[in-house]
TITOR-417110 format. One line per 8 residues: number of its first residue (from 1); their letters; for each residue x, z negated, y negated of N, C-alpha, C. Coordinates in steps of 0.2 Angstrom, whole numbers, always signed. Atoms other than C-alpha are relative to their C-alpha. Layout:
// residues N
NUM = A = X:Z:Y:X:Z:Y:X:Z:Y  ...
***
This chain:
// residues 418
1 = XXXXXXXX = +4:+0:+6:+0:+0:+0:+4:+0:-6  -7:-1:+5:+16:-2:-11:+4:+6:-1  -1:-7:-1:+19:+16:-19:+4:-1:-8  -5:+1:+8:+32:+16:-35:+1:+9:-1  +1:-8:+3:+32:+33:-46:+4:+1:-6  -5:-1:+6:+43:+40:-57:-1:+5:-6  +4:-4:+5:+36:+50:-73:+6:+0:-8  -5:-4:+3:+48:+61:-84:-3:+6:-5
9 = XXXXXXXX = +4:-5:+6:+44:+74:-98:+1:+6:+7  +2:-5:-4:+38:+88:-88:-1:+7:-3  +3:-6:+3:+29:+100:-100:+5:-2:-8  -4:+0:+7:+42:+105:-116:-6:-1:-6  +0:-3:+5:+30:+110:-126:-8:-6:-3  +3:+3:+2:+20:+95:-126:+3:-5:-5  -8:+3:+2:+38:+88:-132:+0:-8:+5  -4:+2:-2:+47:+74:-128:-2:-8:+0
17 = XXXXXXXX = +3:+9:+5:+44:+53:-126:-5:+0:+2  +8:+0:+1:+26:+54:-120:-1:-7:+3  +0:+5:-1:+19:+39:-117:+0:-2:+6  +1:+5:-6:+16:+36:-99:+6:+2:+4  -7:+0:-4:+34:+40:-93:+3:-8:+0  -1:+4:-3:+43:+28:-85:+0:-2:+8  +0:+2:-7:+43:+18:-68:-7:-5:+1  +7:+1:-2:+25:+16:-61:-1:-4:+6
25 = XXXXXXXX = +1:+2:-5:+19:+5:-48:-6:-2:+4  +6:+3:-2:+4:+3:-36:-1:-6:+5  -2:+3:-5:-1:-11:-25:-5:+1:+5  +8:-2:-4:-16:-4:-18:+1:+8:+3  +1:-9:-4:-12:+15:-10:+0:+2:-7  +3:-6:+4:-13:+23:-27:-6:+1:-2  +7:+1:+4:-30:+18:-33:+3:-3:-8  -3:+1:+7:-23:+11:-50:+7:-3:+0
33 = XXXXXXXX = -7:+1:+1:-6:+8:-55:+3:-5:-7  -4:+3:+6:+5:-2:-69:+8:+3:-1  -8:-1:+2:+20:+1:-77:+6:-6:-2  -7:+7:-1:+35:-10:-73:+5:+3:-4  -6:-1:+3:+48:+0:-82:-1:+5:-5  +3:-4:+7:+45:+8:-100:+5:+3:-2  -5:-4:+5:+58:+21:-104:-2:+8:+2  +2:-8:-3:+59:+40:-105:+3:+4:+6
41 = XXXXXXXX = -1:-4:-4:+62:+51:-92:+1:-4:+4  -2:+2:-8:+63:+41:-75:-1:+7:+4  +0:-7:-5:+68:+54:-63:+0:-1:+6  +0:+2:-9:+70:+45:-47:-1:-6:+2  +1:+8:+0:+64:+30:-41:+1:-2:+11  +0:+0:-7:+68:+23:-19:+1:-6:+2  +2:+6:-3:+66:+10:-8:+9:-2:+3  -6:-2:-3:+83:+2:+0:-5:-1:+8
49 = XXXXXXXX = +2:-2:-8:+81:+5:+20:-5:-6:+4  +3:+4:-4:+78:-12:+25:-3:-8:-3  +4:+6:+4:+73:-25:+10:-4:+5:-4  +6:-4:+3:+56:-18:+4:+0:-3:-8  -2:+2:+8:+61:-30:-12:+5:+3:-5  -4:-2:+2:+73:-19:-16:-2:+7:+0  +1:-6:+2:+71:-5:-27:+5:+4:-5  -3:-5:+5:+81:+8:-38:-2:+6:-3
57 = XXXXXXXX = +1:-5:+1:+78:+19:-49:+5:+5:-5  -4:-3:+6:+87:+32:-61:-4:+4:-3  +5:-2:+6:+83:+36:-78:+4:+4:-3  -5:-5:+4:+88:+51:-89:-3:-2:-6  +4:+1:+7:+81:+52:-109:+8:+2:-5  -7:-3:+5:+100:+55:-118:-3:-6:-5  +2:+10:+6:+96:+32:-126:+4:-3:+4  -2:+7:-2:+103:+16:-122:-2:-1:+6
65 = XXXXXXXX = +5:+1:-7:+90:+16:-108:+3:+3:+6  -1:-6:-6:+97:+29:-98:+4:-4:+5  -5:+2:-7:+107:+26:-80:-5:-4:+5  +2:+0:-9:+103:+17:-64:-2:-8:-5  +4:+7:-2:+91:+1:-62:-1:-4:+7  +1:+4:-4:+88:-11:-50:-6:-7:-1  +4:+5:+2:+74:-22:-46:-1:-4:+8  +1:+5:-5:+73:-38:-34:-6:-2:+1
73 = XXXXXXXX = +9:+3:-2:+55:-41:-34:-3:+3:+2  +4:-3:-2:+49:-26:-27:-3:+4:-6  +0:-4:+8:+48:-16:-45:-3:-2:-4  +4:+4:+6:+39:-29:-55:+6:+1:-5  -2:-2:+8:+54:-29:-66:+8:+1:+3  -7:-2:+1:+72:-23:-70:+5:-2:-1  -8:+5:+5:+90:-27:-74:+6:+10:+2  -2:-7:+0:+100:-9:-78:+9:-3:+1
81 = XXXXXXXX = -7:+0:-3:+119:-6:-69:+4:+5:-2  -1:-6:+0:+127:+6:-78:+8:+2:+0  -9:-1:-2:+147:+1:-74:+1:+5:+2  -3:-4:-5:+157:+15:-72:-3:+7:-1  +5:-4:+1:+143:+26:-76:+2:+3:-7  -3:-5:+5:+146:+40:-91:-5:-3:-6  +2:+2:+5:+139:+36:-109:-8:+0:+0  +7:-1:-1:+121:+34:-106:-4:+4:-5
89 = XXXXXXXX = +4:-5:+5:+116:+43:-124:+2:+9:+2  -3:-8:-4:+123:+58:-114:-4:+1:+6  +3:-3:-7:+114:+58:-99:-8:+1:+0  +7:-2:+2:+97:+69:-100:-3:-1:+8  +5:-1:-6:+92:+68:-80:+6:-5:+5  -5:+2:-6:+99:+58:-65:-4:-3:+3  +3:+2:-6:+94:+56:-48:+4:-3:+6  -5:+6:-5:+99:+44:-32:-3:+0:+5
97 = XXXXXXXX = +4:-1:-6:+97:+43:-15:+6:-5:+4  -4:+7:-4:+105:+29:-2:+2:+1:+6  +0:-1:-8:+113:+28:+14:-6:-4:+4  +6:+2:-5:+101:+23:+29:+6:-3:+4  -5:+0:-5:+115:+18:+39:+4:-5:-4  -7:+6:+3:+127:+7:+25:-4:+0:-7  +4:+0:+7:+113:+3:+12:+4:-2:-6  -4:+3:+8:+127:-4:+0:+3:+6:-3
105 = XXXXXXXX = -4:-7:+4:+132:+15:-4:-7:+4:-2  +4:-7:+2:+123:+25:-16:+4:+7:-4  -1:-5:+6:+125:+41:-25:-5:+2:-3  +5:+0:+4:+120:+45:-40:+2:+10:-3  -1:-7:+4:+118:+66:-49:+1:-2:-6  +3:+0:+7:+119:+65:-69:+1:+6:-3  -2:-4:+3:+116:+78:-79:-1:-1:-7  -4:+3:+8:+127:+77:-96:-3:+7:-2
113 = XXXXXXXX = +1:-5:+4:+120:+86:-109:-3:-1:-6  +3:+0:+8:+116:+90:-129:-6:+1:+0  +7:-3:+1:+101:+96:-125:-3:-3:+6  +6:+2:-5:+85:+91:-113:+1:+5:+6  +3:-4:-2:+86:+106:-105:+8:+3:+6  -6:-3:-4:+104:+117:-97:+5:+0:-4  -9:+0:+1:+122:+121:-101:+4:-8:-1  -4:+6:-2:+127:+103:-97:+5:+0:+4
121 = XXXXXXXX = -4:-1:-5:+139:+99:-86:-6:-7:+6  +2:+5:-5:+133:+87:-69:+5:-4:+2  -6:+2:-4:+142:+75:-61:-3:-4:+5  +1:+5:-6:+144:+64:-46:+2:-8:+0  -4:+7:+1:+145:+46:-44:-4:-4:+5  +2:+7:-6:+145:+32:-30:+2:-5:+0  +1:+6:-1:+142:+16:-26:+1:-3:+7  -2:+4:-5:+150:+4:-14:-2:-7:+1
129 = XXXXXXXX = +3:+9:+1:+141:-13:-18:-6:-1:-3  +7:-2:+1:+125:-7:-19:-5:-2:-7  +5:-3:+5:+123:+1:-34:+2:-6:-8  -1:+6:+6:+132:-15:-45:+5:+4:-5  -6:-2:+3:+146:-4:-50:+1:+7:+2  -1:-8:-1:+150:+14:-50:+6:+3:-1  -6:-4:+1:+166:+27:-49:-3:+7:+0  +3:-8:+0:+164:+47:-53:+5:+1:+8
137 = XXXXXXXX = -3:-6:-4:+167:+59:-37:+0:+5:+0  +0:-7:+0:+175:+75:-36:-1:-1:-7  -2:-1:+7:+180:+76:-54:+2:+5:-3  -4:-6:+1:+183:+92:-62:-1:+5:+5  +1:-5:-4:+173:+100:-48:-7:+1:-3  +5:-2:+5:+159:+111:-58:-6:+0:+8  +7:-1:-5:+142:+107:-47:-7:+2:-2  +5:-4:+1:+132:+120:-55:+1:+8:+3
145 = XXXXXXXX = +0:-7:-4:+131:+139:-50:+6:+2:+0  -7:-2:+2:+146:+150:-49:-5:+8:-1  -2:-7:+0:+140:+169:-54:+4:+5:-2  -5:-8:+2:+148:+187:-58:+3:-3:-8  -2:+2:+4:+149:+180:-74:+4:-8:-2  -5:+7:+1:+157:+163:-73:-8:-5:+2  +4:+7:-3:+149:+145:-68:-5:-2:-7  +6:+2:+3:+131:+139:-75:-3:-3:+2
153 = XXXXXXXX = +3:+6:-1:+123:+123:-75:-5:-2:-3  +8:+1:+2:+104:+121:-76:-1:-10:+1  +3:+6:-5:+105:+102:-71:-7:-2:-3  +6:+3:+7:+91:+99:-84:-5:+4:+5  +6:-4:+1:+79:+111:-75:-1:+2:+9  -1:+1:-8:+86:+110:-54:+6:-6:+3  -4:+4:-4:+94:+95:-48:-3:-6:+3  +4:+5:-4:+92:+83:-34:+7:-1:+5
161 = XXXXXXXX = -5:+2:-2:+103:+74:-20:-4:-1:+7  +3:+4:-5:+101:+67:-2:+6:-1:+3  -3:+4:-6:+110:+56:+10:-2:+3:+6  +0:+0:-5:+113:+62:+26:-2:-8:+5  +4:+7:-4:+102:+45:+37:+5:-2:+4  -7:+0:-5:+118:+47:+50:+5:-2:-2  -6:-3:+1:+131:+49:+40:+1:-1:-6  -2:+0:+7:+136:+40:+23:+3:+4:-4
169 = XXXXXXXX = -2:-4:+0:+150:+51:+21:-2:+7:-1  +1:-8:+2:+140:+68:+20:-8:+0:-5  +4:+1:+4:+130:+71:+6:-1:+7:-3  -1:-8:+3:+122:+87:-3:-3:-2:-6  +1:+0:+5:+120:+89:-19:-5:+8:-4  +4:-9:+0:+106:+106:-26:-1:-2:-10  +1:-3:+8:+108:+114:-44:-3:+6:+0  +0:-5:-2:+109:+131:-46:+1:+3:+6
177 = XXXXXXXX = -2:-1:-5:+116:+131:-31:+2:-5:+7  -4:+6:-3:+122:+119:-15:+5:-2:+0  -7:+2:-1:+135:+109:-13:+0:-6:+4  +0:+2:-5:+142:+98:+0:+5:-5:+0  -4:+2:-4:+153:+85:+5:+0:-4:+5  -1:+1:-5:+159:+78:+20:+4:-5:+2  -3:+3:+3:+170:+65:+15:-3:-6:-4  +2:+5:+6:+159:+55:+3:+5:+1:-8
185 = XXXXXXXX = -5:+1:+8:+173:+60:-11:+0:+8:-4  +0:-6:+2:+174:+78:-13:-5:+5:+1  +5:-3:-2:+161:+91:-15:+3:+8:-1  +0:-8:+1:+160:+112:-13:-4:+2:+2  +5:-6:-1:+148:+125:-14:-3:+1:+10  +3:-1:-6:+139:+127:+3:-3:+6:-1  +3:-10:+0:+136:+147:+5:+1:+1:+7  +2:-3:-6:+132:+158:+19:+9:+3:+1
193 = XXXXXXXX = -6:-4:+2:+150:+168:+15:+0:+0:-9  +0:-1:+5:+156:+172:-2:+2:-3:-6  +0:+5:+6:+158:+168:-18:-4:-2:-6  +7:+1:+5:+145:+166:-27:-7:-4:+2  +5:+3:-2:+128:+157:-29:-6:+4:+4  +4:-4:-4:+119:+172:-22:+2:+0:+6  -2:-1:-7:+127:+169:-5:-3:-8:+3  -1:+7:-1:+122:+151:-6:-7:-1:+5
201 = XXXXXXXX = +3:+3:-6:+112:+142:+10:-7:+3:-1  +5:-2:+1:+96:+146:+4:-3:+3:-7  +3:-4:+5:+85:+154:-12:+5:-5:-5  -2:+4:+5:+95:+147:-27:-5:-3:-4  +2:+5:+7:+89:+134:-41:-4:-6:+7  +3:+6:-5:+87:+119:-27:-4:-7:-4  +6:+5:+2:+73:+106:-33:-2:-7:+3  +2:+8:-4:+71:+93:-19:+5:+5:+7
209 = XXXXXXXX = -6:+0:-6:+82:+90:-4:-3:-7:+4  +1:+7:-6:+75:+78:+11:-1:+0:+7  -4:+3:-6:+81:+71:+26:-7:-1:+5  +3:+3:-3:+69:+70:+39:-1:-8:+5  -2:+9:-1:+67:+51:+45:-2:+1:+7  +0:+1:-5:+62:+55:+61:+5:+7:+6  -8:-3:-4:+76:+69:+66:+5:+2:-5  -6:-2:+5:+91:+70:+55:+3:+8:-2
217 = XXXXXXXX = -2:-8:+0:+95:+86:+60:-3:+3:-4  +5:-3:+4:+79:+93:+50:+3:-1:-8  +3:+1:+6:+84:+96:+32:-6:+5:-5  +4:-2:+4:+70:+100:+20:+0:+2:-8  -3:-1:+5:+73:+111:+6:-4:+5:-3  +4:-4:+3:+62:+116:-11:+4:+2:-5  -5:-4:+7:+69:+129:-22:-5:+4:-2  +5:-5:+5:+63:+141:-33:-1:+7:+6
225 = XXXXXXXX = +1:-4:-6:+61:+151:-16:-7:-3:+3  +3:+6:-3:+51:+138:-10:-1:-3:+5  -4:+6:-1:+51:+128:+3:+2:+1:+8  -4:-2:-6:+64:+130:+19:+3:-6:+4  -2:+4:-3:+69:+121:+33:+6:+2:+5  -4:-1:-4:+85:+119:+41:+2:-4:+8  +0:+5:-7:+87:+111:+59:+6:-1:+3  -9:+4:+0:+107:+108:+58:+0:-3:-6
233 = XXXXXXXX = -2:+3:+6:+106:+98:+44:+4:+1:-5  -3:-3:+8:+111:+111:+32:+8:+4:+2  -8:-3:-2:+127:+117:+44:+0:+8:-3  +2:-7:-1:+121:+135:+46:-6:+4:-7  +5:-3:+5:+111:+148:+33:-5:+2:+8  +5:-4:-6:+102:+155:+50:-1:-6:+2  +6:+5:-3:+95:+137:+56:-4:-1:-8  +3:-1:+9:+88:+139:+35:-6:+3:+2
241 = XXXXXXXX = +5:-5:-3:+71:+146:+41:-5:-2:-8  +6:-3:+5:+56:+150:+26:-6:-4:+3  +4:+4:-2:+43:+137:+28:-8:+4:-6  +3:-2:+6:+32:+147:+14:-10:+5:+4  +9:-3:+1:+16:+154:+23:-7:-5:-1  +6:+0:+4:+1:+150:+17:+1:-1:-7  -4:+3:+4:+9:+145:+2:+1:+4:-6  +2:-5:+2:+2:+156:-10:+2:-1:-8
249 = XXXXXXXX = -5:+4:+4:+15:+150:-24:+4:+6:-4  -4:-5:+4:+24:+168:-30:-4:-3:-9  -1:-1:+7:+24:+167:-49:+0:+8:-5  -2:-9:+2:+22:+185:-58:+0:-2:-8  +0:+0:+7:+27:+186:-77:-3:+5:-4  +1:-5:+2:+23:+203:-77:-4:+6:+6  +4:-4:-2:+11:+217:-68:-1:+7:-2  +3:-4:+4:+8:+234:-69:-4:+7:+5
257 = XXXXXXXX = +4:-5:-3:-3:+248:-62:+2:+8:-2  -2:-4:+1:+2:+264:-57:-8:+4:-3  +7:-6:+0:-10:+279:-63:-4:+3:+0  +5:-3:-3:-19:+285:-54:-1:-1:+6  +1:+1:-6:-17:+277:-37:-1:-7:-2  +1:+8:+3:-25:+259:-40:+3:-7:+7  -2:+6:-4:-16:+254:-23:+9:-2:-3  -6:+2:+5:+1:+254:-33:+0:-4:-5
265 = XXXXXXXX = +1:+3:+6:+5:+240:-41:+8:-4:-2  -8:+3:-2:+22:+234:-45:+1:-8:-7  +2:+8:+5:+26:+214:-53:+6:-3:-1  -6:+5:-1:+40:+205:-58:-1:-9:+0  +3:+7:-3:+42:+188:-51:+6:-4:-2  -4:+3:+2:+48:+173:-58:+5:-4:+6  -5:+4:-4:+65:+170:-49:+0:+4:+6  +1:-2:-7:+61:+181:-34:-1:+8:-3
273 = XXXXXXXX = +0:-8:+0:+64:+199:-41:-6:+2:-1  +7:-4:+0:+51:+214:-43:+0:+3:+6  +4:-3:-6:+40:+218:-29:-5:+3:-1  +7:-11:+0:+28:+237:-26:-3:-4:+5  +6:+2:-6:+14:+234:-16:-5:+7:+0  +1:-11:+2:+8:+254:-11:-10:-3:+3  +3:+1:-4:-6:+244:+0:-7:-5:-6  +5:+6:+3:-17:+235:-15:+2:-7:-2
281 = XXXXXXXX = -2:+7:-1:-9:+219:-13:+2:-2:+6  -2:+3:-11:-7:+215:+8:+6:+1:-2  -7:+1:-4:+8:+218:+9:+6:+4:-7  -3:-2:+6:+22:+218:-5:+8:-1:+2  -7:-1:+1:+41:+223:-6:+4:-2:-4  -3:+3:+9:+54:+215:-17:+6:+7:+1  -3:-6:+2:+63:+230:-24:+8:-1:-5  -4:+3:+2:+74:+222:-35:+1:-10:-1
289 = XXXXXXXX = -1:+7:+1:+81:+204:-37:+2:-4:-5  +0:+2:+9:+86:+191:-52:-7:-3:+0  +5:+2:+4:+70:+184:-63:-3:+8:+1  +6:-7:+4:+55:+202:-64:-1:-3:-4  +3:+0:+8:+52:+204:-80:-3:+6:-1  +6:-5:+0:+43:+219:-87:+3:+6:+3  +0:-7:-4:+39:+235:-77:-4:+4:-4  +6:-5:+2:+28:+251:-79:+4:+6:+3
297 = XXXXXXXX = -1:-5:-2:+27:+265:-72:-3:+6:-5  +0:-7:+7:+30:+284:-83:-8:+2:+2  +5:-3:-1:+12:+287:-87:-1:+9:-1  +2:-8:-2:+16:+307:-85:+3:+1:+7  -5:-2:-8:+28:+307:-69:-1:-8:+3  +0:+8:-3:+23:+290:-59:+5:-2:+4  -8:+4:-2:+39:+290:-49:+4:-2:-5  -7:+2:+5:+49:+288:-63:-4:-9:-1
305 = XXXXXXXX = +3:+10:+0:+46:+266:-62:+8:-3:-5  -3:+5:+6:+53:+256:-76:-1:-7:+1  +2:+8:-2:+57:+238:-71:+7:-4:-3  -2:+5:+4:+68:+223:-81:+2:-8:+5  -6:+6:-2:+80:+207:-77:-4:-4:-7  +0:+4:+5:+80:+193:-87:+6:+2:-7  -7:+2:+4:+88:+193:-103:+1:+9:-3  -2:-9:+1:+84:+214:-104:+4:+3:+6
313 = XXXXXXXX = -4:-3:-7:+94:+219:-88:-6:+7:+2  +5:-6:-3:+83:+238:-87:+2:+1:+6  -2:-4:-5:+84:+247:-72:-7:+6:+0  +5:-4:+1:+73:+264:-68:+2:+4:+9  +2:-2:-6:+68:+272:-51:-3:+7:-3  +3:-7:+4:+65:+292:-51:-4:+2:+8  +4:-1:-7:+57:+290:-33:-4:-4:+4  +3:+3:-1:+44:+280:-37:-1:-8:+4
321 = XXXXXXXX = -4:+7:+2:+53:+262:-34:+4:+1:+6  -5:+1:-5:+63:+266:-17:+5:-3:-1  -6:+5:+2:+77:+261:-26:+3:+1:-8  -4:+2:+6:+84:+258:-44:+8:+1:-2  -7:-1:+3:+99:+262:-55:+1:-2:-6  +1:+4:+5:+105:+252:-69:+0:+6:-6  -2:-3:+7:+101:+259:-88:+3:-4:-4  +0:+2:+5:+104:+246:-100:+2:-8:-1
329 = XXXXXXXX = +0:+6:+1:+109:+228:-104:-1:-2:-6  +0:+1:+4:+99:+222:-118:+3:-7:-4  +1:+8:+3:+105:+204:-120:-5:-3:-5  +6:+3:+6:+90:+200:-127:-2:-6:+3  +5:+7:-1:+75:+186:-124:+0:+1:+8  +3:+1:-7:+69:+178:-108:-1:+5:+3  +4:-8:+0:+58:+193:-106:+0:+2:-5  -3:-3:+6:+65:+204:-116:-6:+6:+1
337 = XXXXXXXX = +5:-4:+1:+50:+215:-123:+4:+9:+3  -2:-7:-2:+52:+234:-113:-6:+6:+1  +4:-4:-2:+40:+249:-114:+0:+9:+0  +0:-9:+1:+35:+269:-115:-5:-1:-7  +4:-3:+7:+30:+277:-132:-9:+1:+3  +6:-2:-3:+10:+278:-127:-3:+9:+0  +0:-6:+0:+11:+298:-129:+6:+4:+2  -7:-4:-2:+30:+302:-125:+3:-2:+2
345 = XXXXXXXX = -4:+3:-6:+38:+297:-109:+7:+1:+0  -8:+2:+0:+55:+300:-114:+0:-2:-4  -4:+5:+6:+53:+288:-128:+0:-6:+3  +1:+5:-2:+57:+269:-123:+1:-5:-6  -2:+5:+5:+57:+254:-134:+3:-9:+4  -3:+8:-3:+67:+236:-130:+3:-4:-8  -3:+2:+4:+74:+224:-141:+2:-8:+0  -1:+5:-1:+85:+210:-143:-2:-4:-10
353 = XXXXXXXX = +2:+2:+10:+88:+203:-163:-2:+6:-5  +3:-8:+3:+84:+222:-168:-5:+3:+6  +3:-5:-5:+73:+235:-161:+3:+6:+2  -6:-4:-4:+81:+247:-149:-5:+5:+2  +4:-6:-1:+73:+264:-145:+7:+3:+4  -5:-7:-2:+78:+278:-133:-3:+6:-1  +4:-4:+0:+72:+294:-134:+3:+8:+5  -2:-4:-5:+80:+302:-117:-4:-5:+6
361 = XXXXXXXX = -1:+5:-8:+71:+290:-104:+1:-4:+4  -5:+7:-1:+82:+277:-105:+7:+1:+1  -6:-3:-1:+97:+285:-103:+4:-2:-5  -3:+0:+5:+105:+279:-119:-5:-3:-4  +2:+3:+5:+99:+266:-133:+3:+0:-6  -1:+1:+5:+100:+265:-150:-2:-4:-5  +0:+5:+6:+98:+252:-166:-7:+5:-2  +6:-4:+7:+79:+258:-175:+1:-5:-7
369 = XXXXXXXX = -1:+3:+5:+80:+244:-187:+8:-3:+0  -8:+3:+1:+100:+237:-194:+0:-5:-2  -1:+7:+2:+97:+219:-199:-2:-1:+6  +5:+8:-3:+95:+203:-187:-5:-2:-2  +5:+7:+2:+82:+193:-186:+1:-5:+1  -4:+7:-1:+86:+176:-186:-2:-4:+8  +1:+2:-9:+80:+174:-167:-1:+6:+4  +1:-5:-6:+78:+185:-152:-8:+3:+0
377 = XXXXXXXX = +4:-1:+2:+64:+195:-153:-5:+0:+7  +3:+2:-7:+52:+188:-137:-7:+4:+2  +3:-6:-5:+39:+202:-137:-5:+4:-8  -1:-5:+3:+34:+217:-146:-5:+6:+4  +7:-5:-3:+19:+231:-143:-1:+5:-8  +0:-5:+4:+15:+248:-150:-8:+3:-2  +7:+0:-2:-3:+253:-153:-1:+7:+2  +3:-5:-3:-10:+265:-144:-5:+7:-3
385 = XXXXXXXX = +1:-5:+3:-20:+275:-154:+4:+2:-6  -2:-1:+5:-11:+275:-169:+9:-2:-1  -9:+3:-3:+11:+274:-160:+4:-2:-7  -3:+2:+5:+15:+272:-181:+1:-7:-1  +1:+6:+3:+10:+254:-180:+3:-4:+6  -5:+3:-2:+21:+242:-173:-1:-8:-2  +1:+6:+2:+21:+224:-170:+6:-5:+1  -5:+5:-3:+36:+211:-166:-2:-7:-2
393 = XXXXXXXX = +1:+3:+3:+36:+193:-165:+9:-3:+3  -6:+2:-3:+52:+182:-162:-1:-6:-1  +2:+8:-4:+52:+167:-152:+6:-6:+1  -5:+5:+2:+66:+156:-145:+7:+3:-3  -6:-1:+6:+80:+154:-158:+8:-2:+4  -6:-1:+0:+97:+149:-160:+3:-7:-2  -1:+7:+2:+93:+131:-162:+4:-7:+6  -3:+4:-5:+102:+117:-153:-4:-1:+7
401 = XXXXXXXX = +5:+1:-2:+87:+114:-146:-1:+5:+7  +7:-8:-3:+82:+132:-139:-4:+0:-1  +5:-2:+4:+68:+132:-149:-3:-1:-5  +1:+2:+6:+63:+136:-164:-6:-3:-5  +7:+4:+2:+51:+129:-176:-1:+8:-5  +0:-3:+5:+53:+144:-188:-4:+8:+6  +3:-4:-3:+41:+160:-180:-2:+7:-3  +3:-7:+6:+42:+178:-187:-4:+3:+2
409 = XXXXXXXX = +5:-7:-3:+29:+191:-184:+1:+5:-6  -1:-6:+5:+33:+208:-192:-4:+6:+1  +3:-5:+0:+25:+224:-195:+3:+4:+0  -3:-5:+2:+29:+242:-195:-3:+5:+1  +6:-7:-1:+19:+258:-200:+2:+8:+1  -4:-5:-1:+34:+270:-197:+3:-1:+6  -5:+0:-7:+37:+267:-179:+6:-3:+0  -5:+5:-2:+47:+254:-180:+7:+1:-6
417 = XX = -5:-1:+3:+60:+259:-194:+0:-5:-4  +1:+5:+4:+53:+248:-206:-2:-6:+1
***
């Protein structure tokens, strides 16, 4: 009947600090609750294995508040442990998980950073004396992603941890990517081959990691793939199997319908590439991988398929989406705004802090308007009866933060010149 909860900002856009974060408590199954510990962002809260009096929790929020707690009474109340532990107005998330086997060892994730959100750094840190005093492990080893482009650390936005129940010593850590050690001291990337986080054990941006209590061997893993199970304990990518059907859980940012055949439909998906479906829906192909962002197919030639990356990454398909070839790297927004002139299929528009036209179908981009705008330009439509009129707006900025307070919307009655 004793059920303890941990409540964190969730939703940015409600902001930051909300009232009922913190560490919750039931003694009744979850019929009504109290809150025993009053700060922002609790991100983990866990039982020890064999005194039901004994609770832990970890707290993020970047205040005085932040780091590791401890409660003797069953999480009526608290006393905060943060020896050892990194400047607490720096630590925006941290999560913790215990041995089953040598309860006086914990580890803890934290992610350090200026902002609520990514480009932090994470680190690691354990406990020998359950959780009174703490040292960093693996120091100076990055446990965020590794891509084509150098290392990336979302820990604000994917991190979690688990103890092996067997096995003090082996511990995983999930970011952008997995990592591992086997030691209790030192951590590395856990990949199938390779070097990268595209090779890594399962769908990259790990979310939860748990140990099943009644076979060790079983671990269970939620990423932004969703949810897989491995039956070595995370040894092997091939015992990593795909637990996802019925699970009707894909994400589409973007949609588009071909033509003149209404069984073609092609979507880009948050985190799991763009995927055609020639069949109506039943049965759909991911064609490309990445974040999907916008598509369309050429409303004169419908093979020719127009599909997007995060960030502007084009690519274009001239055999009706078999397969893609890169056009363009807009570095632009999240969904960087991409379409066709509504009357002339070799014209395309994209844009990052200007508007970018092609007027070969996509083959080559160019500047239409020469100044910045003081933010990325996050989406942008042409009208269809009258292609003169033109609209942009521009969304996240250039603020510490990531987002702006400041929102421009612009016109333009010369096709985008002006």
């Amino acid at each position: 009947n004793v059920v303890m909860a941990a409540l964190a900002s969730g939703n940015h856009y409600l902001g930051s600090n909300l009232s009922n974060e913190g560490i919750w408590k039931s003694n009744d199954g979850g019929q009504t609750w109290s809150k025993t510990l009053d700060v922002n962002d609790a991100y983990d809260v866990l039982f020890h294995p064999t005194d039901p009096n004994l609770v832990y929790a970890g707290i993020g929020g970047m205040n005085s508040s932040s780091g590791f707690y401890i409660s003797t009474d069953q999480g009526n109340s608290w006393t905060q442990y943060n020896s050892g532990l990194h400047t607490p107005e720096l630590n925006s998330r941290m999560h913790i998980d215990i041995s089953q086997t040598n309860p006086n060892i914990l580890y803890a994730i934290i992610h350090q950073s200026g902002t609520l959100f990514m480009n932090g750094t994470s680190r690691a840190y354990k406990s020998t004396n359950a959780g009174t005093t703490w040292v960093q492990i693996s120091p100076g080893v990055n446990l965020g992603g590794r891509w084509i482009y150098g290392w990336w650390d979302q820990g604000g936005y994917d991190l979690c941890i688990a103890v092996d129940p067997t096995d003090p010593d082996h511990v995983f850590i999930g970011n952008v990517e997995l990592h591992e050690t086997s030691n209790g001291s030192n951590f590395a990337p856990k990949r199938q081959f390779g070097s990268y986080a595209t090779y890594s054990l399962v769908h990259n941006d790990y979310h939860n990691l748990v140990f099943s209590k009644s076979n060790p061997n079983y671990l269970y893993i939620g990423c932004d793939g969703g949810v897989y199970l491995s039956t070595d304990g995370g040894n092997t990518a091939g015992s990593a199997g795909s637990r996802n059907t019925g699970l009707e859980i894909s994400q589409f940012y973007r949609v588009a319908a071909h033509q003149t055949n209404p069984d073609k439909i092609i979507g880009g998906l948050q985190d799991n590439g763009t995927a055609l479906t020639v069949d109506g829906g039943n049965n759909w192909n991911q064609v490309l991988h990445m974040d999907g962002m916008e598509c369309f197919f050429d409303h004169t030639n419908p093979n020719n398929v127009y599909a997007s990356a995060q960030m502007g990454y084009l690519v274009k398909s001239t055999n009706g989406g078999l397969n893609f070839n890169f056009l363009f790297d807009v570095q632009g927004a999240w969904i960087t705004p991409f379409f066709m002139h509504p009357t002339d299929n070799s014209t395309l528009y994209t844009a990052n802090k200007r508007v970018l036209r092609s007027t070969d179908g996509g083959n080559s981009f160019s500047q239409l308007t020469t100044t910045d705008e003081h933010a990325l330009i996050s989406s942008m439509d042409q009208s269809k009866v009258n292609p003169d009129i033109m609209v942009f707006v521009t969304g996240m900025g250039d603020s510490p933060t990531g987002m702006d307070t400041v929102i421009t919307v612009k016109v333009s009655t010369d096709e985008g010149y002006n």
